[in-house]
RODO-2510 file (C-alpha; in nm, 4 decimals, decimal comma):
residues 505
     n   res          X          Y          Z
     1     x    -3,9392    -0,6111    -1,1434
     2     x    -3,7875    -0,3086    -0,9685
     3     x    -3,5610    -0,4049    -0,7026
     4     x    -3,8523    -0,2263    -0,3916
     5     x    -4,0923    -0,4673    -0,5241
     6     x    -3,8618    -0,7756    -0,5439
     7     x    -3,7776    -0,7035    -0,1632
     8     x    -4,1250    -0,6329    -0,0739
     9     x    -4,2285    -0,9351    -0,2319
    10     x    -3,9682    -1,1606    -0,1338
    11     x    -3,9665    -1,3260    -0,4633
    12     x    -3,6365    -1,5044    -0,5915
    13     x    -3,4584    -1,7820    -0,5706
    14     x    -3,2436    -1,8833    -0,2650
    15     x    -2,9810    -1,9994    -0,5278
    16     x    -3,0040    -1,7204    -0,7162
    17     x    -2,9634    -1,3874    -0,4588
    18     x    -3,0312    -1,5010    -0,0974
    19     x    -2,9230    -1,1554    -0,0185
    20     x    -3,2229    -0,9516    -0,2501
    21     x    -3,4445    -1,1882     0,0861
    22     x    -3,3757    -0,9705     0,3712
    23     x    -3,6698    -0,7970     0,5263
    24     x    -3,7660    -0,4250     0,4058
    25     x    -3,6311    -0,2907     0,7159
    26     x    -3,2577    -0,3281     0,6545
    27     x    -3,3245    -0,1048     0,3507
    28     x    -3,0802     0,2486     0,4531
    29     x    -3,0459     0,1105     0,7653
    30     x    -2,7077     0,0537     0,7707
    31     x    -2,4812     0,2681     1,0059
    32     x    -2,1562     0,1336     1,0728
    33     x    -1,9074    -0,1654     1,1433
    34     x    -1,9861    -0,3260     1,4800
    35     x    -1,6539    -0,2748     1,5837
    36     x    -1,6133     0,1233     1,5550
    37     x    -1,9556     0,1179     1,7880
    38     x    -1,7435    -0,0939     2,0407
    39     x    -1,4823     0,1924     2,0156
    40     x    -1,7122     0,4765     2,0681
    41     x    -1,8563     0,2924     2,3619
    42     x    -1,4966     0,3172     2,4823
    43     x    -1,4405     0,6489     2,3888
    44     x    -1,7972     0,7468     2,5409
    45     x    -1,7417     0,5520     2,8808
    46     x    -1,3768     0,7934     2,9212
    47     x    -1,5212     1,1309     2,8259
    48     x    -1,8447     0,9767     3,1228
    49     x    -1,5774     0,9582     3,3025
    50     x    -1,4058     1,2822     3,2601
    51     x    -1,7942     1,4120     3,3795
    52     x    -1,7776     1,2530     3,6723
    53     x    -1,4466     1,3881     3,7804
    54     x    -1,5932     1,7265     3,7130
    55     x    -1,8422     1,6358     3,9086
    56     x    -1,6619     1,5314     4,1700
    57     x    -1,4484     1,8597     4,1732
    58     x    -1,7356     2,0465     4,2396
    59     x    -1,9143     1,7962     4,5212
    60     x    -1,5877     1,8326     4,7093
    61     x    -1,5829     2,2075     4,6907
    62     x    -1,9009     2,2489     4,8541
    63     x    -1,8734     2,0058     5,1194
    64     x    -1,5176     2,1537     5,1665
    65     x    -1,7499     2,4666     5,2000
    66     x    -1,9648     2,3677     5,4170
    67     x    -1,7346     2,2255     5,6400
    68     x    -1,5192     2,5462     5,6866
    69     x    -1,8460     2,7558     5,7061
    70     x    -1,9609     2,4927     6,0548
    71     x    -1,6044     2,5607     6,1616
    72     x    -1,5458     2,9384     6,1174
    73     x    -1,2630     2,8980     5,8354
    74     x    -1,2739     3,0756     5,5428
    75     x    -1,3111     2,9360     5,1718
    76     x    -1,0759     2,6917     5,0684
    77     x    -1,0390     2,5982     4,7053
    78     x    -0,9344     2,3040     4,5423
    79     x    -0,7350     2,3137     4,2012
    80     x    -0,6660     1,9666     4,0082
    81     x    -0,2442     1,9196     3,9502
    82     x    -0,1184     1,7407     3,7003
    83     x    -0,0658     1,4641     3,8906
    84     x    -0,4535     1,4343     3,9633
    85     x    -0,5563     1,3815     3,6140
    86     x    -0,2253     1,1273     3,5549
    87     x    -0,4202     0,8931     3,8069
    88     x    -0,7525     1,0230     3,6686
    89     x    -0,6188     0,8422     3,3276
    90     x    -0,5332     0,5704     3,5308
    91     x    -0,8388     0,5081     3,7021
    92     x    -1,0083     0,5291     3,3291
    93     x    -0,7785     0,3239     3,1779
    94     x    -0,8408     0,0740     3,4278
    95     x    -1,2048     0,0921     3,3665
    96     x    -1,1900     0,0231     3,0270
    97     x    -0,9865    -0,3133     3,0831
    98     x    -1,2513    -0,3934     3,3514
    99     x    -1,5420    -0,3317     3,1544
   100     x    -1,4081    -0,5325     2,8576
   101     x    -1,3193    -0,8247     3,0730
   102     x    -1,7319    -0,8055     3,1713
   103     x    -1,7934    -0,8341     2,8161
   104     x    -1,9866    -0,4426     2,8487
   105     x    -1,8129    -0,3626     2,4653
   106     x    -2,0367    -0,5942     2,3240
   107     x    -2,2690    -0,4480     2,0656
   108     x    -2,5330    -0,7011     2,1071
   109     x    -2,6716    -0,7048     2,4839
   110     x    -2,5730    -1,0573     2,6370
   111     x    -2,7653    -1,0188     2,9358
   112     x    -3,0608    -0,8180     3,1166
   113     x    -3,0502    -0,4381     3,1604
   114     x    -3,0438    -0,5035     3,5476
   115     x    -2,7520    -0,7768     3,4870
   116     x    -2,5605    -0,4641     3,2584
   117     x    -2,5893    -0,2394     3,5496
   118     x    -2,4816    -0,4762     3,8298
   119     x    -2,1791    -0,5243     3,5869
   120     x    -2,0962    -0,1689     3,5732
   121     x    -2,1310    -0,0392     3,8965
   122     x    -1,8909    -0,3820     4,0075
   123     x    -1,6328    -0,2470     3,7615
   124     x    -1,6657     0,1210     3,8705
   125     x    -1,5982    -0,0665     4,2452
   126     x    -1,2889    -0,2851     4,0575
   127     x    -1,1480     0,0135     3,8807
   128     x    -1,1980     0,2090     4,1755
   129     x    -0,9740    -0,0560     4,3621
   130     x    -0,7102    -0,0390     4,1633
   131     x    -0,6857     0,3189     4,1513
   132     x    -0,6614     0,2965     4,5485
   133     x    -0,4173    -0,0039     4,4972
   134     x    -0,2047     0,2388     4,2991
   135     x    -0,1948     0,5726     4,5226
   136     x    -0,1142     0,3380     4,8003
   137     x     0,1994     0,1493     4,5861
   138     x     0,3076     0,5236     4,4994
   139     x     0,2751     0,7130     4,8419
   140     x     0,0330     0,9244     4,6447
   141     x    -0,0469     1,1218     5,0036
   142     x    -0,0874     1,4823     4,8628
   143     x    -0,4316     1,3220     4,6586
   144     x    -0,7515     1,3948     4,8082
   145     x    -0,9083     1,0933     4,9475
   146     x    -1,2703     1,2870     4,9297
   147     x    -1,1909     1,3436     4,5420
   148     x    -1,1243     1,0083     4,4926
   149     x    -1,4597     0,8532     4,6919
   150     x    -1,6636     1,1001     4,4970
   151     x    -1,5234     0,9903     4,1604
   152     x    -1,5570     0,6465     4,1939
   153     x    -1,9587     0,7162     4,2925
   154     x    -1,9790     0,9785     4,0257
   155     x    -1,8357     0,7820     3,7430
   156     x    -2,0474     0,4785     3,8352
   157     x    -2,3612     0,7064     3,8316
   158     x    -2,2577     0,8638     3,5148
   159     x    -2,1662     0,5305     3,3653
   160     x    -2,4947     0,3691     3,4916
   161     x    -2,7237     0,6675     3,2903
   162     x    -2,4538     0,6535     2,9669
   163     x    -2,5530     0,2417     2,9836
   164     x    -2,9224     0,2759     3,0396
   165     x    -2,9224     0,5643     2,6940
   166     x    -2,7393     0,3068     2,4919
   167     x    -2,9420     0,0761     2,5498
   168     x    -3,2588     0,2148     2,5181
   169     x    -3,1543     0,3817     2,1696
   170     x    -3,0171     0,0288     2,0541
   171     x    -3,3632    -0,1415     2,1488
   172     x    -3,5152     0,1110     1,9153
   173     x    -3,2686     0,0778     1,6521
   174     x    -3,3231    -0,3515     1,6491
   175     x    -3,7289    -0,2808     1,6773
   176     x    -3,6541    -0,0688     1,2999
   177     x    -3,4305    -0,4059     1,2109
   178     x    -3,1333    -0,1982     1,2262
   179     x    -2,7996    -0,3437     1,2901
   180     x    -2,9168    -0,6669     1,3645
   181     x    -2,6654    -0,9724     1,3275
   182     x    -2,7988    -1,2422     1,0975
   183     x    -2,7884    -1,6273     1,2768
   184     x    -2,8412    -1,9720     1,2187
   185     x    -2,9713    -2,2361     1,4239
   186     x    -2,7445    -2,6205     1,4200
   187     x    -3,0595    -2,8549     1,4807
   188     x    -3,3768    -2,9008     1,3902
   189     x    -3,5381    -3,0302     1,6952
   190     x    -3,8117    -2,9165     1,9162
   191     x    -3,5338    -2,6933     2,1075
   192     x    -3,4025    -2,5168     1,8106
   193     x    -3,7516    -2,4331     1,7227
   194     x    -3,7827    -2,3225     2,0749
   195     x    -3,5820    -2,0816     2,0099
   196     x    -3,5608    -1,9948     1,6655
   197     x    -3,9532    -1,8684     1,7991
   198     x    -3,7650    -1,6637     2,0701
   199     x    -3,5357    -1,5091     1,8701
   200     x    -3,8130    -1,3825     1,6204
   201     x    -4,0096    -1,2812     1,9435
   202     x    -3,7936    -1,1196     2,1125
   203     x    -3,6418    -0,8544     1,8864
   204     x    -3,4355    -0,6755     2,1862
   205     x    -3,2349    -0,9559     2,1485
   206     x    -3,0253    -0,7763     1,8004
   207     x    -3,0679    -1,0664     1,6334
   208     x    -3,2031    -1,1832     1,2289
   209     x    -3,3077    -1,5188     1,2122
   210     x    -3,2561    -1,6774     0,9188
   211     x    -3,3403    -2,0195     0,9186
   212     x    -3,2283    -2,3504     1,0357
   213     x    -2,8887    -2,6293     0,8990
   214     x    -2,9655    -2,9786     0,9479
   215     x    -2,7158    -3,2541     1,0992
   216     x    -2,6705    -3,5516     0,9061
   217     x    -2,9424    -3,8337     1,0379
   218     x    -3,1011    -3,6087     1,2429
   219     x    -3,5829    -3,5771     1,2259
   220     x    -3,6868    -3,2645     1,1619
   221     x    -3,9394    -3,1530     1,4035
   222     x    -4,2934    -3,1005     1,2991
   223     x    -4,3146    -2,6959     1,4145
   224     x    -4,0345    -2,6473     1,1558
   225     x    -4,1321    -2,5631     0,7958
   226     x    -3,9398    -2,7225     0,5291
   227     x    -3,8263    -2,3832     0,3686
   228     x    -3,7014    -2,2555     0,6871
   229     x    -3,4144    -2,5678     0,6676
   230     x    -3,1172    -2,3920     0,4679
   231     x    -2,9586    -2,6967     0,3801
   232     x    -2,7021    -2,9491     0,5835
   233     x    -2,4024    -2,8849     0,7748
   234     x    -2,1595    -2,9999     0,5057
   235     x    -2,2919    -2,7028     0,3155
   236     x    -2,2009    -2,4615     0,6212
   237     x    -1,9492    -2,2462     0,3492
   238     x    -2,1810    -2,2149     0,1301
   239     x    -2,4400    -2,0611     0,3667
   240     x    -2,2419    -1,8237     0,5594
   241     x    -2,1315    -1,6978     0,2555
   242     x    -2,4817    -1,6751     0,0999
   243     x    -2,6586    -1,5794     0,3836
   244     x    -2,4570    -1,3061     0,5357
   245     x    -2,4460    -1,5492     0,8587
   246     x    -2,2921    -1,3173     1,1411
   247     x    -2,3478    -1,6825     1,4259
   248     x    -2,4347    -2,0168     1,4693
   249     x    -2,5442    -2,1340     1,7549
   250     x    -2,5618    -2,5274     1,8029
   251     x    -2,8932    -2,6221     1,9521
   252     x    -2,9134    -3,0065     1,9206
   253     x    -2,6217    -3,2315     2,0194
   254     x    -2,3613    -3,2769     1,7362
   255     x    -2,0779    -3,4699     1,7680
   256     x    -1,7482    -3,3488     1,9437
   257     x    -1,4974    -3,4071     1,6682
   258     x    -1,7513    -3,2758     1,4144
   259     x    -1,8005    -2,9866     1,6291
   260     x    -1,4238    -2,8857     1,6469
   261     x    -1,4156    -2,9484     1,2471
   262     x    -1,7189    -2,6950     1,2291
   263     x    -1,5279    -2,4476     1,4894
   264     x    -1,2181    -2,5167     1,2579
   265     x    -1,4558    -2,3708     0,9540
   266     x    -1,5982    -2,0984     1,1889
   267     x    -1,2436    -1,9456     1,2032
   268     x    -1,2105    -1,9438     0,8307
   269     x    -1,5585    -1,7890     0,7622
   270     x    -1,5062    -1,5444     1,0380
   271     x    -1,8558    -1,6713     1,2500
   272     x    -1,9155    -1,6885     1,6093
   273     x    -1,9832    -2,0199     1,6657
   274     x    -2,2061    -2,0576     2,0392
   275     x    -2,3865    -2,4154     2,1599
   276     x    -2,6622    -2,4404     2,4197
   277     x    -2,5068    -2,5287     2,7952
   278     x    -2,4171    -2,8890     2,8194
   279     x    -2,3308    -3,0232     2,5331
   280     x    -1,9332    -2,9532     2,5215
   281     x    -1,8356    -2,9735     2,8790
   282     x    -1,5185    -3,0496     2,7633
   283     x    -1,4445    -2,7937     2,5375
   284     x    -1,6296    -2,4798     2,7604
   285     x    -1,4120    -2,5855     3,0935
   286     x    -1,3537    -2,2058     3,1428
   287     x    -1,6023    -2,0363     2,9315
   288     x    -1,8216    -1,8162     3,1119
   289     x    -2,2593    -1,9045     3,1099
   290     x    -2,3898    -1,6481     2,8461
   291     x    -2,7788    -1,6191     2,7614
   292     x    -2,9417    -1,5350     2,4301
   293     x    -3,2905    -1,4353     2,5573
   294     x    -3,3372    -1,6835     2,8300
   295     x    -3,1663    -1,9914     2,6834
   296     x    -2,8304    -2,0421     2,8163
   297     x    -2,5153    -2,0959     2,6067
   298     x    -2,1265    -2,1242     2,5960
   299     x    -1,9101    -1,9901     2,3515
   300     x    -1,6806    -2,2181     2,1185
   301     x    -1,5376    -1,9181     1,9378
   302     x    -1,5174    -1,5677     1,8800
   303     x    -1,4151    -1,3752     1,6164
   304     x    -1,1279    -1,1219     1,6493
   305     x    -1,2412    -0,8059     1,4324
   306     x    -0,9571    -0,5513     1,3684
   307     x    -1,1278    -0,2773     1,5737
   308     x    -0,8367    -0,0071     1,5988
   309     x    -0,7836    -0,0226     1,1833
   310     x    -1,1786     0,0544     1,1049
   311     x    -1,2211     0,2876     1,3794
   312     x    -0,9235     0,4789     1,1824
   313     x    -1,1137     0,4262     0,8854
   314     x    -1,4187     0,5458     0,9767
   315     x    -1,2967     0,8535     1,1522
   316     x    -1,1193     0,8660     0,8408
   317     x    -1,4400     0,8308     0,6105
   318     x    -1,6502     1,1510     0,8057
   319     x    -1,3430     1,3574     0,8079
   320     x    -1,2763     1,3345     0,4300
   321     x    -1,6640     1,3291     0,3404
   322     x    -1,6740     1,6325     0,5601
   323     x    -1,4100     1,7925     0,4104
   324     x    -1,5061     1,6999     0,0530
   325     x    -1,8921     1,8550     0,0681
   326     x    -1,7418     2,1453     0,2246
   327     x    -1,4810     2,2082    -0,0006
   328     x    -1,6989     2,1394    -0,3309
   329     x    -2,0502     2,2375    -0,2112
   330     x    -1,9847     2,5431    -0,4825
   331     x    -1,8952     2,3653    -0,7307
   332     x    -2,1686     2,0820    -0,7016
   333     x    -2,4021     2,3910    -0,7193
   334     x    -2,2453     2,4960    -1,0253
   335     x    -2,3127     2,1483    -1,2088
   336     x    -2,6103     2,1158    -1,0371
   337     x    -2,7201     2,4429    -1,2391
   338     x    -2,5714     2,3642    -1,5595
   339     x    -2,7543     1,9652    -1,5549
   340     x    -3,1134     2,1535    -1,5080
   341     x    -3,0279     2,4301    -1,8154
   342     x    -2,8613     2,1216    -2,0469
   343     x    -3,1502     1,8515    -2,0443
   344     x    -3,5306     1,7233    -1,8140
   345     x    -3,5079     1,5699    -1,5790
   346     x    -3,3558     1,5422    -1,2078
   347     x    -3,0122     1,7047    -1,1134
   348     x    -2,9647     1,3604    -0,8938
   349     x    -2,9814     0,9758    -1,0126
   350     x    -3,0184     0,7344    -0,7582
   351     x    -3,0198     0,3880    -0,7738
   352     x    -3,0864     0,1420    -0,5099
   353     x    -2,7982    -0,0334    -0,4643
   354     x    -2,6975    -0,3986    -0,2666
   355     x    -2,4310    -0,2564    -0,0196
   356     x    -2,2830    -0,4244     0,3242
   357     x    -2,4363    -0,8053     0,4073
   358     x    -2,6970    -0,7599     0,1365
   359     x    -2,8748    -0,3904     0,2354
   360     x    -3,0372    -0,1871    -0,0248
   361     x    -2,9359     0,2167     0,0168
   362     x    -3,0076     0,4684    -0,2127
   363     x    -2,7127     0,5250    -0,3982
   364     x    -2,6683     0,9456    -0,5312
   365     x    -2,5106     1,0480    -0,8474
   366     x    -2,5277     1,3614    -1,0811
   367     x    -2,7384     1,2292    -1,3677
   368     x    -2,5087     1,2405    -1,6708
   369     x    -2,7707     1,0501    -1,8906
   370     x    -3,0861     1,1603    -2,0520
   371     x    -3,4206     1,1301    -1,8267
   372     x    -3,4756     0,7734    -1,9930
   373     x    -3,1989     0,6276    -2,0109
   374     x    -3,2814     0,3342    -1,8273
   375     x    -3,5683     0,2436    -2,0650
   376     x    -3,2939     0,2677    -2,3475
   377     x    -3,0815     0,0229    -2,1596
   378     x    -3,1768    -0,2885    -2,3609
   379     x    -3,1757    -0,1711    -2,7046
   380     x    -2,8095    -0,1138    -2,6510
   381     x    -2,6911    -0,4788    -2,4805
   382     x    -2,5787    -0,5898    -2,8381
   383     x    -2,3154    -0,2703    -2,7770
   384     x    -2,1918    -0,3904    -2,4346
   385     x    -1,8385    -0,4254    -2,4028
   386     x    -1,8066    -0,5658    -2,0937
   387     x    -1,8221    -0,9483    -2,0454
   388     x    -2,0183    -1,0864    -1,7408
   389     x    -2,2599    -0,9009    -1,5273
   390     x    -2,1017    -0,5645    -1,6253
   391     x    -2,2243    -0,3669    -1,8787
   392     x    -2,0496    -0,0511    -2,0212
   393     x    -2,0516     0,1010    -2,3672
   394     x    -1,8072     0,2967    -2,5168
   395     x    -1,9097     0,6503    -2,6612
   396     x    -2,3366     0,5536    -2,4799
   397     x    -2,5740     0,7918    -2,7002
   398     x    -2,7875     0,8040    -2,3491
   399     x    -2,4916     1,0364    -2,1908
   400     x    -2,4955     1,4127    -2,2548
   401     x    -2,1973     1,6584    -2,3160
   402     x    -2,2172     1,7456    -1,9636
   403     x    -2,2282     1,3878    -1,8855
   404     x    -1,8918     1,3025    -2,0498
   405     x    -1,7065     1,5558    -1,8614
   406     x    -1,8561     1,4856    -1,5500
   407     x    -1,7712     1,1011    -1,6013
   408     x    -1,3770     1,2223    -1,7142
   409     x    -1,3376     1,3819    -1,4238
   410     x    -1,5319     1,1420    -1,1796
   411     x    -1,7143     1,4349    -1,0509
   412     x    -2,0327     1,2692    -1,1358
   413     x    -1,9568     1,0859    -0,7968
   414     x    -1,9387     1,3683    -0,5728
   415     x    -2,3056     1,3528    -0,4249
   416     x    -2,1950     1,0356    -0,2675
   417     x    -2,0081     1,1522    -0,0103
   418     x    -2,3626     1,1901     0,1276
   419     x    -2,3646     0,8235     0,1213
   420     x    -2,0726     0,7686     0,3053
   421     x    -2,1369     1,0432     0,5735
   422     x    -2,4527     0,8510     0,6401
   423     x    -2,2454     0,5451     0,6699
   424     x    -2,4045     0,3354     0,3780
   425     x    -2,0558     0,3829     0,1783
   426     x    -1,6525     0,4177     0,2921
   427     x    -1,4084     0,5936     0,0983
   428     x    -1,2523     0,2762    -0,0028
   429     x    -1,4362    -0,0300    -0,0756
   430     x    -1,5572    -0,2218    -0,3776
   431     x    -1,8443    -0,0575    -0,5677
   432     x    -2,1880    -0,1310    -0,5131
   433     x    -2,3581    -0,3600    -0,7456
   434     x    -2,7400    -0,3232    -0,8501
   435     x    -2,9624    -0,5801    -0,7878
   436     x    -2,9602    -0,7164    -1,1222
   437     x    -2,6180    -0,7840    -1,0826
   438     x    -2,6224    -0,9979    -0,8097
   439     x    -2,9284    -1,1905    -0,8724
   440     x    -2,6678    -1,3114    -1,1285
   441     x    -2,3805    -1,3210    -0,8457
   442     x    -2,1986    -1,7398    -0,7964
   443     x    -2,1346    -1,7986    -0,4582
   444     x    -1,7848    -1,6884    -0,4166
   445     x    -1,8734    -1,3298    -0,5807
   446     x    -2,0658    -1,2556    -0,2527
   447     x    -1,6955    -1,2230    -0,0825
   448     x    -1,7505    -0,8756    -0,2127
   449     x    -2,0450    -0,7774    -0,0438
   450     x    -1,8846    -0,8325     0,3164
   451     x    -1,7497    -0,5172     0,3306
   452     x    -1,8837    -0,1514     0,2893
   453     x    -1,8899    -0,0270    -0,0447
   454     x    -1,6505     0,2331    -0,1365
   455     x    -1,6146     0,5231    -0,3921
   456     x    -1,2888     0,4062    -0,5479
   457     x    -1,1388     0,0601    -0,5104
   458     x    -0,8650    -0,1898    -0,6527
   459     x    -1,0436    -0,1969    -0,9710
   460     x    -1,1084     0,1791    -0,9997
   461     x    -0,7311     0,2283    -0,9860
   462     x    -0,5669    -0,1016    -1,1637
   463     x    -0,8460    -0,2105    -1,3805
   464     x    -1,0915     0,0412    -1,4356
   465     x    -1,1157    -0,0076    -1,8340
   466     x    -1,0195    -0,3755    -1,8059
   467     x    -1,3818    -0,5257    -1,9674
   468     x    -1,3252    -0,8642    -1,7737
   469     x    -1,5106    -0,9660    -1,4726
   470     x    -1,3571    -1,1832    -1,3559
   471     x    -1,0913    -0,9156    -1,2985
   472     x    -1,3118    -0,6835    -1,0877
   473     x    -1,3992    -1,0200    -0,9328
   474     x    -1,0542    -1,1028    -0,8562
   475     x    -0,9426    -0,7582    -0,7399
   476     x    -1,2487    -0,7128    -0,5333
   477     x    -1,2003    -1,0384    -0,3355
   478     x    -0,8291    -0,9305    -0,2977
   479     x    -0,9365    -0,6201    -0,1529
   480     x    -1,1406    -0,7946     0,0965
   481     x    -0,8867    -1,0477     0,2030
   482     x    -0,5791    -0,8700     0,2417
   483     x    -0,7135    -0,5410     0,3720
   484     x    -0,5294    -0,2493     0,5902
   485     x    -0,5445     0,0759     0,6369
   486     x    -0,2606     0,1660     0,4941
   487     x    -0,4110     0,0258     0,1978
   488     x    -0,6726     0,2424     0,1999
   489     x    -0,4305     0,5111     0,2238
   490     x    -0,2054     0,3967    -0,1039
   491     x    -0,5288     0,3558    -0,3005
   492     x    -0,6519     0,7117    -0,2258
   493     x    -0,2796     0,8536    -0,3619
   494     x    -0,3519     0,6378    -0,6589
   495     x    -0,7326     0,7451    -0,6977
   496     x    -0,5843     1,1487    -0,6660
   497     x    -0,3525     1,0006    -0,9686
   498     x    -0,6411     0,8465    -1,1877
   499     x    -0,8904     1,1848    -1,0904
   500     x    -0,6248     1,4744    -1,2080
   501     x    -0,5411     1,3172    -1,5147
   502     x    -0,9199     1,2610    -1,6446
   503     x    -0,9195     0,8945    -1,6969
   504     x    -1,2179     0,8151    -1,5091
   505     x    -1,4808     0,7968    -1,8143
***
């Protein structure tokens, strides 16, 4: 069964690919890391900012204007100094700090749009406080007072319309079932159904259900199908890690020690663990009320994602993808050219491929096989040389003359820098499995999937020819758990290495 029709169908088995389950609308859906949106939210809120001191420039001016022209003076013009935009930084980094503390980074809306905007016009009125506090510290006399009134109301209006866009454009994006975070429900009561119904109402809310873990001893409530309960809690590894679980949010009374244990696991699995108001007095002293939808909760952990390193590596992904369909847009016209002369059939291939959490994007390649070469794909398994899931035959009668070269020289790969402009891939990142693949995945492959897929990787560089898989398992999972940057950086020297001296077929 093509892997369209196995999502549209929703056939499989839970055991088997949980991930090949997710609705049709996650398919090429995927845009980026939660955390580089929290940074551009930053980044958007200063240069909102920067607006409103423009802004404000100009209101001055022509009240300054006004005022001269009721009083007989003549124009007077007002030029920013350097030491105007040193406490314009200040007032914006003071913002920022404010607005994080409010929980307005968030990608998922916690509360009501009215809530969001009583929040940031409150830390316009905070950040405008401590600019005051500041030019009062520093004798700051020679600053206009006028300026400063008019950017604090400017850069709360400016804020206020940046807040209400976002919003709106992230409502539309959830209503599409794009970037929504994939939770669990702790109960199986008539509460958790409660809200398990909300949740699937209430889409705004950026959240995937996906079903419901039991607690030991505890009745499962009539509303609640038996295939919506994932399993028990003691299987809580096994279901993050099958399920893509981004939360799980305790919604029927589970015991305090058992509840640290499970916050404990939370840590390990990287999951934000929330529990409906009231049960863990004790351990939410000084956590703040949150509400998903209209049920309210407290938080028993957060995860702490390394925002600064994949903002760098994003920036760094567009930049190089850029760069690289600039730089080779003649050349991939020239292959382009000689594919269509050499054999039928399309210039491109593309595959659907399992990328990020378990979405489907269309992945693009030069085709360097004949126009059937998938249909001759099982006359040759007797040839594969690959042990596992992989499959890979030496000297494959499907590829062409072009072909070969093009796989030497890796330049075969080129048309996916599409794929990582459009945010489905990264630079660096494990490759992206079909579907066939991981229908045959065990659970601890899936560690692979967490991350976006990349166009060179640990194995591409160490292991590339090594026919084990449990090598490109073990390199893969590596990749995942020890990554940096700057490892990104030393594998792209090495991949430059592997590319200029033709070893990629």
């Amino acid at each position: 069964m093509a892997t369209s029709e196995y999502l549209r169908n929703g056939e499989g088995n839970r055991s088997q690919a949980a991930v090949l389950q997710l609705p049709a609308a996650t398919r090429h859906a995927f845009i980026g890391p939660s955390t580089v949106a929290s940074v551009i939210m930053m980044a958007t809120d200063v240069l909102m900012i920067l607006l409103a001191f423009g802004m404000a420039l100009g209101l001055r001016m022509m009240l300054v204007a006004k005022a001269g022209a009721v009083l007989g003076a003549g124009p007077v013009y007002y030029w920013p100094a350097p030491i105007d935009f040193f406490y314009l930084g200040w007032f914006a980094l003071a913002w920022v700090l404010v607005a994080r503390r409010y929980g307005l980074y968030v990608t998922v809306p916690a509360g009501s749009g009215t809530h969001e905007m009583r929040l940031v016009i409150q830390g316009c009125l905070n950040a405008g406080l401590l600019l005051c506090g500041a030019l009062y510290m520093f004798r700051a006399e020679e600053i206009s007072r006028i300026l400063v009134m008019l950017l604090i109301g400017t850069a709360t209006a400016t804020l206020c319309v940046r807040r209400a866009i976002w919003r709106y454009s992230r409502y539309r994006e959830y209503e599409q079932g794009i970037e929504l975070r994939n939770l669990v429900i702790l109960g199986t009561n008539q509460l958790s159904y409660a809200l398990s119904r909300h949740i699937r109402e209430y889409t705004r809310l950026g959240y995937r259900f996906v079903g419901f873990v039991s607690a030991p001893g505890s009745p499962i409530s009539a509303e609640i199908a038996p295939d919506q309960v994932l399993g028990g809690v003691d299987k809580i590894r096994q279901l993050a890690r099958q399920y893509f679980v981004d939360e799980l949010v305790i919604a029927e009374f589970y015991p305090t020690e058992s509840a640290i244990r499970l916050v404990q696991d939370a840590r390990e699995l990287d999951l934000d663990v929330r529990a409906i108001s009231g049960y863990y007095g004790e351990l939410t002293t000084n956590a703040p009320v949150e509400y998903l939808g209209i049920f309210p909760v407290a938080p028993l952990h957060r995860r702490e994602p390394r925002v600064i390193g994949l903002f760098c590596k994003r920036v760094v992904d567009i930049l190089l993808s850029v760069l690289a369909l600039i730089i080779t847009a003649p050349l991939m016209i020239a292959i382009a050219i000689a594919i269509k002369l050499e054999s039928k059939g399309p210039v491109l291939y593309v595959s659907d491929r399992i990328g990020k959490r378990g979405r489907v994007f269309p992945c693009f390649k030069f085709r360097t096989m004949v126009n059937n070469a998938d249909k001759m794909k099982k006359d040759l398994t007797a040839l594969n040389e690959r042990d596992g899931i992989l499959f890979k035959v030496a000297n494959d009668p499907r590829v062409t003359r072009l072909g070969r070269i093009l796989r030497k020289y890796s330049l075969d790969e080129l048309p996916q820098f599409l794929n990582v402009l459009r945010g489905e891939m990264s630079i660096v990142g494990p490759r992206p499995p079909i579907a066939a693949e991981v229908e045959k995945y065990e659970l601890e492959h899936f560690r692979r999937l967490e991350v976006l897929p990349g166009l060179t990787g640990l194995w591409q560089v160490q292991a590339r020819h090594d026919p084990s898989f449990a090598k490109y398992i073990a390199l893969d999972t590596a990749y995942v758990e020890n990554w940096s940057f700057w490892l990104d950086v030393r594998i792209l020297v090495q991949t430059a290495n592997v590319v200029v001296r033709g070893t990629g077929a």
